[in-house]
N, C-alpha and C positions, 0 to 999 in steps of 0.2 A: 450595459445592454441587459434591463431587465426581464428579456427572451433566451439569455444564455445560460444553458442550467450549468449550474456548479457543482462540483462533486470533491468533499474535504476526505484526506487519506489519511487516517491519525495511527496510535500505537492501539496499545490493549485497554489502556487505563481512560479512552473516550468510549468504551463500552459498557459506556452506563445507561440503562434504559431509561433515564428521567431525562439526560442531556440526546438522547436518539429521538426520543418523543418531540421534544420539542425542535428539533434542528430539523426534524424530516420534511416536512412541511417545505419549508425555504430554498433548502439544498440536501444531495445527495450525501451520504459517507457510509464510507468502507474501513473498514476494522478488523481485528481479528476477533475472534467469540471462543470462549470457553466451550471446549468437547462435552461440557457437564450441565453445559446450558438447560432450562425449562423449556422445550419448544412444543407447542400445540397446533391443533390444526384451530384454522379461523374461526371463531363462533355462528354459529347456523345461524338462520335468518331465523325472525322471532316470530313466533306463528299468531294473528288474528288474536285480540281478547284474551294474551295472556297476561296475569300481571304481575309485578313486581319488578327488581332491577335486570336488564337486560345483558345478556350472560357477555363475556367478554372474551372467552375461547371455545375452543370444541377440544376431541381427544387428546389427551396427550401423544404426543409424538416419542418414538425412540432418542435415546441420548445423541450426539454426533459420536462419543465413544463407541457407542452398541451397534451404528452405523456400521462404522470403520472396520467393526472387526465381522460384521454378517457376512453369510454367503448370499445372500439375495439382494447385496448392492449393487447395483451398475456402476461401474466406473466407464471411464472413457480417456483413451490416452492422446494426450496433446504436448507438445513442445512451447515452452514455454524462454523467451528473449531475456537475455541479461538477469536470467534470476540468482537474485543477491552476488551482482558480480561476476557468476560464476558462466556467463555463455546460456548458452543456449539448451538447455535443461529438460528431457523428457522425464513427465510424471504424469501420473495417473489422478481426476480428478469425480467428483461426486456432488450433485446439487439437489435444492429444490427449497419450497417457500416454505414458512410456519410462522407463527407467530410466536416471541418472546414473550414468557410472561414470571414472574416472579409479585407474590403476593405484597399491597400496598403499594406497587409501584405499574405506572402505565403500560400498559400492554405494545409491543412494537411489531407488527409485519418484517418481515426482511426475507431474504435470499441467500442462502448460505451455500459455500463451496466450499468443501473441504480437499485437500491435496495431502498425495502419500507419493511416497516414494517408489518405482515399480518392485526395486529388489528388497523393500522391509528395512532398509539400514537407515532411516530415521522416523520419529512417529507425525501420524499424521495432524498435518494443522489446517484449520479451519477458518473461516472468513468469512463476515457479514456483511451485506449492503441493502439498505433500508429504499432504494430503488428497487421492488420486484422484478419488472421488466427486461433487469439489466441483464446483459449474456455474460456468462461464469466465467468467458474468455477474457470481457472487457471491465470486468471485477479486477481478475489476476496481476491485468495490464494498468490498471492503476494503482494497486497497490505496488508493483515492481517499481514504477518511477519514484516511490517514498525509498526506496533506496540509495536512489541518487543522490535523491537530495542529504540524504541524511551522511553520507561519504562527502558532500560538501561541507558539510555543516563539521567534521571529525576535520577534514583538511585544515578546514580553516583556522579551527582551535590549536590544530598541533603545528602548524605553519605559519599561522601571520597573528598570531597571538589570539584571537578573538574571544572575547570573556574574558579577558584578563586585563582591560583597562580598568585605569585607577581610578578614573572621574568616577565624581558621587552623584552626576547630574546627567538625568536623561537623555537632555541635549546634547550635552557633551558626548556621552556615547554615540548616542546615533551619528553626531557630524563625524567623530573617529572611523565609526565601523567605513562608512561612508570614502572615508579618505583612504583607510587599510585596505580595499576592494578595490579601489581604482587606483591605487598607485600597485598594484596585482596584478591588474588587466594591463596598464601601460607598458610592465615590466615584461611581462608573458609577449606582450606584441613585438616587444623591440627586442627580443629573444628570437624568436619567430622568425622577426624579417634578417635578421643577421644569419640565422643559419641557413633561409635560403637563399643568401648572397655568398654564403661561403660556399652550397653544393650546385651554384652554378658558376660561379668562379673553378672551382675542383673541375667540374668536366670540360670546362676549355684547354685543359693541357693533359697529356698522355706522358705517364713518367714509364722508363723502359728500364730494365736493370741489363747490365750486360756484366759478363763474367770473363776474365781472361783464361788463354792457355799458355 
């Protein structure tokens, strides 16, 4: 469905402004961003009969370090679902738009949120999405599902071997992975149904102890 927008959730090492520049266009992604980042505000409109090349940012912006530690930041505190595993997580949150820019390489717009901790016991980390529009809530919320999947992706390796077949052919991999996932899912299912035949077998009978005198 070429009306469905897409939004890719990667690590740190996809925030590169040459592979941002080009991907934004197409689809959405969310990343984390260095605190140390270049960020500026947009380049002003070009005024009437001026010439030469057309400027590509405005001000420079504060660090997200210099952010973090100001008293003139806003935060806002929100509870945030299953963050890294751990439930249901209040932290304290901070946004707004700039452009990235680092010299000889593309200029990128984005929206950045960065997230602290409310009591200071870890440092704050920050997040980029190349969607302005998007709300800092539904940033957060897609980056937390890249943790799922990445606890699958750790299962599977330390569980059902994954990465560790021998084939030297693609194919061959792929039909294994293929086969190791679904003989996983058949085995889980038929675990499943047995143990709810055993906890409804167990409540049709009432065991009594009795004790003599």
């Amino acid at each position: 469905m070429p009306e469905r927008p897409i939004v890719v959730v990667a690590d740190s090492s996809f925030a590169a402004l040459e592979l941002l520049n080009a991907a934004r266009h197409k689809f959405c992604i969310v990343t984390r961003l260095r605190l140390d980042a270049g960020l500026y505000d947009p380049a002003p409109e070009r005024a009437p009969g001026v010439r030469g090349r057309p400027r590509r940012k405005g001000a420079r912006q504060p660090t997200l370090k210099a952010i973090s530690t100001s008293a003139s930041t806003t935060w806002h505190s929100m509870t945030l679902s299953q963050w890294y595993g751990q439930g249901d997580k209040a932290v304290e949150i901070a946004t707004g738009t700039s452009v990235w820019y680092s010299s000889g390489l593309p200029t990128v717009p984005l929206r950045w949120v960065m997230v602290r901790n409310p009591q200071r016991k870890l440092d704050p980390q920050a997040f980029l999405c190349t969607d302005e529009a998007a709300k800092p809530e539904q940033i957060l919320a897609w980056f937390i599902r890249r943790w799922q999947i990445e606890v699958t992706f750790e299962e599977a390796r330390a569980h059902l071997g994954m990465e560790t077949q021998r084939q030297w052919s693609d194919r061959a991999i792929a039909c294994t992975t293929l086969v190791i996932l679904g003989l996983y899912r058949y085995s889980h299912c038929v675990a499943s149904c047995a143990w709810h035949r055993i906890r409804l077998c167990s409540s049709k009978f009432h065991i009594y102890f009795c004790s003599g005198t």
